[in-house]
N, C-alpha and C positions, 0 to 999 in steps of 0.2 A: 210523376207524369204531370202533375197539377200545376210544379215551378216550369216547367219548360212550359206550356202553356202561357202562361202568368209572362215567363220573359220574353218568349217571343212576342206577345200580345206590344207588351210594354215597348221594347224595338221596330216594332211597327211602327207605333205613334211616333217614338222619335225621329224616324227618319220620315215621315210622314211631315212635321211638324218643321225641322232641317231644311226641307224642300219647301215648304210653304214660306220659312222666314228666307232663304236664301231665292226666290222668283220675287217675292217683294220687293227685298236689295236690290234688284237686276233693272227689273223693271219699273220702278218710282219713277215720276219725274222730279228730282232734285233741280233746285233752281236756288243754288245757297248763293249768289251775289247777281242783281240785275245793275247793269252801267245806263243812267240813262243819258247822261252828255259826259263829252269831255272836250276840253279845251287847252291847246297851246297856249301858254303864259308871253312865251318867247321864243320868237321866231329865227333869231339870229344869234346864234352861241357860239362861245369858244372851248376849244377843246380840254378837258380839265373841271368846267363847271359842270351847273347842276342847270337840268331840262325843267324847267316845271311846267304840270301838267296838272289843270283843275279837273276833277274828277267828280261828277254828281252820279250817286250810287244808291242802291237801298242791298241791302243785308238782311238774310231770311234767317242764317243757320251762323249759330257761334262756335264756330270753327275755322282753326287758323290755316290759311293757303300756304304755298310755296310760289311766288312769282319771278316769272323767267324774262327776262328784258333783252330783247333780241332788236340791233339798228339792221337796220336794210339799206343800201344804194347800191343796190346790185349783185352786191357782193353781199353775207351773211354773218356779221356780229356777234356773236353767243357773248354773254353776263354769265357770272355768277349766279346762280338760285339765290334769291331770298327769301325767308321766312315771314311772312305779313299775316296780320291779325286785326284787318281794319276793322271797326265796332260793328252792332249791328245795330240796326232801322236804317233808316233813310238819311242820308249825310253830304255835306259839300265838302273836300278835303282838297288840298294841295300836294298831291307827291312831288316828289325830288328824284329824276332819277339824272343818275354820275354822267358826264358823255368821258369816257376812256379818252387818254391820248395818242391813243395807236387809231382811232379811226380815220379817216383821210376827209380832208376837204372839202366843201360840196353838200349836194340838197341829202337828205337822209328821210327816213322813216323811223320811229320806233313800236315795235311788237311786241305788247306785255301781254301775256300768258298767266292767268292765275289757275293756279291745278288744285281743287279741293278735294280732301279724300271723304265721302261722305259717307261711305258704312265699309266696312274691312274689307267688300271685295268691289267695290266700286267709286272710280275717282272723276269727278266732273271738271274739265276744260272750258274758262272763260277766255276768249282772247280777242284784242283788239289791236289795230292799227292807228298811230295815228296820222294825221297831216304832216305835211312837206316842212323841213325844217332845215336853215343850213345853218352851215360848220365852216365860221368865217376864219379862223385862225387856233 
């Protein structure tokens, strides 16, 4: 009688304890990458090249994203995912991203999405748009 006591006791705690770490996970405010500028390099691109886009960032948590690069002129673009692991503190970097040659001519936007997964059941969404940019050839 004294172990079933003993194990229920013990079961208790654990899912006592379950619940305690998983409302933690849920509720945090993660904030594992703040953007505080970014800027167009090059406003007038052809199709084939690379977009660059200066990016001033700071970095709270060392853990690597997946960024989603999505163009916009109306119509909607989908990338490939990539896998990115920009450092962390506070940095000024130049990304690159590809302009596809299947997009079409014209002013454009692009939408990076970076998806952090910060504890096993919760994933934080950075996303920004940038400025108008065309696609001269």
């Amino acid at each position: 009688m004294k172990i079933l006591h003993c194990l229920s006791f013990l079961t208790l705690i654990f899912v006592f304890g379950f619940i305690l770490v998983m409302g933690y996970w849920s509720l945090r405010p993660y904030k594992p990458l703040t953007i505080n500028n970014e800027k167009l390099l090059t406003k007038e691109i052809s199709r084939g090249q690379h977009l660059k886009v200066n990016v001033d960032y700071c970095k709270s948590m060392a853990i690597p994203s997946t960024m989603y690069v999505t163009f916009l002129d109306g119509v909607v673009y989908n990338t490939i995912p990539v896998s990115s692991n920009l450092p962390t503190g506070c940095h000024n970097i130049t990304l690159q991203i590809y302009i596809p040659k299947a997009l079409v001519l014209g002013e454009m936007k692009v939408r990076v999405l970076y998806r952090y997964q910060v504890n096993p059941i919760r994933i934080v969404d950075i996303e920004r748009t940038s400025e108008t940019f065309i696609i001269i050839k």
